[in-house]
C-alpha positions as CSV (number, residue, x, y, z in Angstrom):
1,X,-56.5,22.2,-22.9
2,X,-55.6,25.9,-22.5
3,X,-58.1,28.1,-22.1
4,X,-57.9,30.6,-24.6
5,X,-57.8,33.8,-22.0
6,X,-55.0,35.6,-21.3
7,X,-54.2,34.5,-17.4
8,X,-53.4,38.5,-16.7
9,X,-57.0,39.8,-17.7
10,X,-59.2,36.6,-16.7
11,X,-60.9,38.5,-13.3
12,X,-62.1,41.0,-15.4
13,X,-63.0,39.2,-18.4
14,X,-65.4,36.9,-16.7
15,X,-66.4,39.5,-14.1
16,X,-67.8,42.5,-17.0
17,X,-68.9,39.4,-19.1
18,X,-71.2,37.8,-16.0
19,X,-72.7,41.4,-15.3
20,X,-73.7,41.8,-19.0
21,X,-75.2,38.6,-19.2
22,X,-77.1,39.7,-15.6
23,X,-78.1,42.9,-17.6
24,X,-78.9,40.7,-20.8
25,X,-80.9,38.7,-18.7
26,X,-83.2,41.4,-17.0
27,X,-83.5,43.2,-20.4
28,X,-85.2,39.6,-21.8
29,X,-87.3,38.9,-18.6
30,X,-89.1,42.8,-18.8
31,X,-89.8,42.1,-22.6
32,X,-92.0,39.3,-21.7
33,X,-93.3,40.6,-18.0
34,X,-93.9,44.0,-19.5
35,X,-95.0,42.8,-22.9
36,X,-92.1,45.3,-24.3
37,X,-90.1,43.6,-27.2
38,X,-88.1,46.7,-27.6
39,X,-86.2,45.7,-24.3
40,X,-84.7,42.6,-26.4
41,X,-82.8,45.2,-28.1
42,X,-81.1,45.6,-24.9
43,X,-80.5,41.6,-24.3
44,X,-79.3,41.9,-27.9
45,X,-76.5,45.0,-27.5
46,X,-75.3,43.0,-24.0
47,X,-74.4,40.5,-25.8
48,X,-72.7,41.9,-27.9
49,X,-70.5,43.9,-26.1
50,X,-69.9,40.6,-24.0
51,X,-68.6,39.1,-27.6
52,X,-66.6,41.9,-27.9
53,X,-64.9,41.8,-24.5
54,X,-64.0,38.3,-24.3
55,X,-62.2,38.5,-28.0
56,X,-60.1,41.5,-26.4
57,X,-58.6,39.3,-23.9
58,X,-57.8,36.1,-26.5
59,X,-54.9,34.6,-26.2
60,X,-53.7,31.5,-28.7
61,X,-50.5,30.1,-28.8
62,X,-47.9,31.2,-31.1
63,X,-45.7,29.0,-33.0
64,X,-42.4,30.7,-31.9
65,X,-39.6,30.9,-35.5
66,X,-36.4,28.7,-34.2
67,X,-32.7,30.2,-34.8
68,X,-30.0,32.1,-33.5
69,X,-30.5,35.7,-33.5
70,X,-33.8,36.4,-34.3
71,X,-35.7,38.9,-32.8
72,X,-39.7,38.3,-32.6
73,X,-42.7,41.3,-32.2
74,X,-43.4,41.3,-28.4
75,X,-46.8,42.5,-29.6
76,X,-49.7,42.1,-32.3
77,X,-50.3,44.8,-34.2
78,X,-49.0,47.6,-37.1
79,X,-45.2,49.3,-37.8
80,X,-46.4,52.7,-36.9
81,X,-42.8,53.8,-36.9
82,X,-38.7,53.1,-37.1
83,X,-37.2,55.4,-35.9
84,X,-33.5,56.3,-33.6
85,X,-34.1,57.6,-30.3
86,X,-32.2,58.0,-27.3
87,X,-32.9,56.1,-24.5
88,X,-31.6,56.4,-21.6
89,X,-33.4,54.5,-18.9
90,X,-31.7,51.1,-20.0
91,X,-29.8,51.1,-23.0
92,X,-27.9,54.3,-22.1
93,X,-28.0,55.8,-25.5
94,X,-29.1,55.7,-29.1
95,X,-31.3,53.0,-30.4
96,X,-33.4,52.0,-32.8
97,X,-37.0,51.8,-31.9
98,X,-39.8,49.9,-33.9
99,X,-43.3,51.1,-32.8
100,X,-46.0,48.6,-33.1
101,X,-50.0,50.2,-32.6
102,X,-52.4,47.5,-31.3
103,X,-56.1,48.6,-31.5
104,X,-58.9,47.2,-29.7
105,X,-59.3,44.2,-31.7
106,X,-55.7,43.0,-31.2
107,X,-54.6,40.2,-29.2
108,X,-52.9,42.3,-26.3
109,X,-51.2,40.0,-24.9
110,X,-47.2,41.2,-24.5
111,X,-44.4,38.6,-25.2
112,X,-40.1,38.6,-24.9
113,X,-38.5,39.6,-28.3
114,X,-35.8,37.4,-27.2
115,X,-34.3,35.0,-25.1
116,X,-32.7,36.4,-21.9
117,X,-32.6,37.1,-18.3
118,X,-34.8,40.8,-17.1
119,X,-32.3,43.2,-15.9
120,X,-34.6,45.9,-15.3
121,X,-38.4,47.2,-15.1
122,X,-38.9,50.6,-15.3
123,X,-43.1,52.4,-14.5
124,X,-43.5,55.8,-15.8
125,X,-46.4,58.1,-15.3
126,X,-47.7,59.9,-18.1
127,X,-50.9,61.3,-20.3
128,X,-53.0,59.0,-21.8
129,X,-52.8,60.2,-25.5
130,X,-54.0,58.1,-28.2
131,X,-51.5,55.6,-28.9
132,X,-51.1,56.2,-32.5
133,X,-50.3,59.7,-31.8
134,X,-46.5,60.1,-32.1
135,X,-46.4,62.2,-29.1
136,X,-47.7,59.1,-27.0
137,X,-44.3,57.5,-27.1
138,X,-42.7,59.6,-25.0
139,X,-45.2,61.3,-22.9
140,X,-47.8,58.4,-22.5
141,X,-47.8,56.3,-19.2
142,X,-45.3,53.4,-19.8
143,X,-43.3,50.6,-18.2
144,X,-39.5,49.7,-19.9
145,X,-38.5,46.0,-19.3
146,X,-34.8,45.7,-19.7
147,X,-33.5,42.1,-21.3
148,X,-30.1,41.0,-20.6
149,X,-29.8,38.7,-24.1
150,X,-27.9,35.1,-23.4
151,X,-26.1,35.9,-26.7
152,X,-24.5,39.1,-25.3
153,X,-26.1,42.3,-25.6
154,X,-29.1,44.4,-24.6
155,X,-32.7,44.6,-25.4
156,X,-35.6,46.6,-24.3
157,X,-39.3,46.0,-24.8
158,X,-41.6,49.4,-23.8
159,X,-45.3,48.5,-23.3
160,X,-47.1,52.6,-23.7
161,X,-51.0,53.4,-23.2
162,X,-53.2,54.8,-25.2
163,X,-56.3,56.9,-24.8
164,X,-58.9,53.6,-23.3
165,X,-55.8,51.6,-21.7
166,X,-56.2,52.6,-18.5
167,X,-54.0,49.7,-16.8
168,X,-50.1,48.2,-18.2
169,X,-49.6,44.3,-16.3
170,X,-46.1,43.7,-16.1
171,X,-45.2,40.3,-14.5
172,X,-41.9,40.2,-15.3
173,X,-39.1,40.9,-12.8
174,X,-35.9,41.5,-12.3
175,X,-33.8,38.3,-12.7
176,X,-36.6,36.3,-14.2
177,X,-35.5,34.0,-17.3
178,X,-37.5,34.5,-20.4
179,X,-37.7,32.6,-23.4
180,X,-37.8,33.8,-27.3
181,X,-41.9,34.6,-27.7
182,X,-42.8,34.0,-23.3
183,X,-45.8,35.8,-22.1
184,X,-44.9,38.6,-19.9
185,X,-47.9,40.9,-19.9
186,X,-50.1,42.2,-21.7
187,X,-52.1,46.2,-22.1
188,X,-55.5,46.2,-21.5
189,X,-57.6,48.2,-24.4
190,X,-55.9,50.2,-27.5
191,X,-52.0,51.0,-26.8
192,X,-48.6,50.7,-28.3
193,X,-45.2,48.2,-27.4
194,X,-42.2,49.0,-28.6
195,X,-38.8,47.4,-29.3
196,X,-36.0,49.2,-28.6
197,X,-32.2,47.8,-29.7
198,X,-29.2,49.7,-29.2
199,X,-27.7,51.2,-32.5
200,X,-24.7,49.9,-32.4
201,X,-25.6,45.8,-32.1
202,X,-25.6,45.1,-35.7
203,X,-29.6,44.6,-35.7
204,X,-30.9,43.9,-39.2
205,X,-34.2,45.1,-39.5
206,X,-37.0,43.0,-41.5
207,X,-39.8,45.3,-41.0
208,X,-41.3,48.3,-42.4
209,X,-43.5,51.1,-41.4
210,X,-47.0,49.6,-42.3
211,X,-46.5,45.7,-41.8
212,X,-49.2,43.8,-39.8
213,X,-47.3,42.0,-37.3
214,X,-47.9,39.2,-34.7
215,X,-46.6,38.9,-31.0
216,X,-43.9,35.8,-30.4
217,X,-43.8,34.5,-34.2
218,X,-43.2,37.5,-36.8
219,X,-39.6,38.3,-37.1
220,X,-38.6,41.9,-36.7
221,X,-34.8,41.5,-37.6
222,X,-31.6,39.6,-36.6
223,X,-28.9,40.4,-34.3
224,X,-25.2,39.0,-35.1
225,X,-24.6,35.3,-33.4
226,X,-21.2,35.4,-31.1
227,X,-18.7,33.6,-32.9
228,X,-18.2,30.6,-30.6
229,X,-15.3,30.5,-28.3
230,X,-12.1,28.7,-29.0
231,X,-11.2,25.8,-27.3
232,X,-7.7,25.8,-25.5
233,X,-5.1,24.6,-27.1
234,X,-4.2,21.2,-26.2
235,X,-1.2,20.4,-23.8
236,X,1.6,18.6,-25.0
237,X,4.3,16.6,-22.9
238,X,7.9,16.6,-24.2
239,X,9.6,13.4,-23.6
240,X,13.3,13.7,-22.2
């Protein structure tokens, strides 16, 4: 059975969770040595924050929505915004970008929108501005992973920090394959992902601003399916 901790965050996890149970632990052995029941308080608040900690690195599986052409949430969270942009470090011009806000008590575990092969990964440095803040999408600390989609066409997924992320995990690289709803990476603490299609793909959106989504199985929209290619016309011999 899977354990239900996201493989990127697992060091830390269990590493702050076994020093707060240490800390727990001290708290409850000087309320009985020192007669002090006011230091349970302490035993209490570790754990806690322990609790809290170890649901901020969850990570269940997904059932992933079969079918050509749709495009999934690479993220848990809320539409904070849909909005045209250009972007240039991928996609090379306009696009439509959806904005998804996680807060601390999402699962922040990042997932492929699509089906595809990585083209490109791109780190920025930036601020750390709170992640709802509007301004944090393009001046934040982010890292762009370009898809090359196996039906044609482009896709990019931008993971962006907030004001407590303080560390983006990108494991993707370029020329990995990833599947419709993969684990990729994830954002440790409150942030923002977005998804980023170029304007002129034919996306149909499914979304709006507001909607609670979830990472590899809520459908954001649908891109046109290629029309298969025709077969070649059969040769024919002409008898003398």
């Amino acid at each position: 059975m899977r354990l239900p901790i996201a493989t990127y965050g697992r060091r830390d996890c269990f590493g702050t969770v076994l020093r707060l149970v240490l800390v727990g632990a001290i708290c409850a052995w000087g309320a009985r040595a020192l007669e002090a029941p006011l230091l349970y308080s302490g035993t209490a608040l570790a754990g806690l924050v322990a609790a809290f900690w170890t649901s901020f690195y969850r990570d269940f599986e997904r059932k992933v929505p079969g079918g050509e052409g749709l495009v999934v949430a690479p993220a848990d969270g809320r539409i904070t915004d849909i909005a045209l942009v250009d972007e240039k470090e991928f996609l090379g011009g306009a696009a439509l970008r959806i904005g998804i806000f996680l807060s601390p008590l999402n699962v922040h575990v990042n997932r492929s929108p699509a089906q595809g092969t990585v083209e490109r990964v791109v780190h920025k440095p930036g601020k750390m501005l709170k992640a709802y803040d509007p301004r944090s999408a393009d001046e934040n600390e982010s890292t762009l992973l370009g898809l090359s989609l196996d039906g044609g066409g482009k896709l990019a997924v931008r993971q962006v920090t907030g004001a407590l992320a303080r560390r983006i995990v990108c494991a993707a690289s370029p020329g990995d394959r990833l599947a419709r709803g993969e684990r990729y990476g994830m954002i440790k603490l409150g942030s923002r992902t977005e998804l980023l299609v170029p304007e002129g793909a034919g996306f149909s959106c499914a979304v709006k601003v507001g909607d609670m989504v979830r990472g590899g199985s809520t459908v954001l929209g649908t891109l046109p399916v290629p029309a298969p290619a025709a077969a070649p016309a059969a040769s024919q011999e002409i008898g003398s």
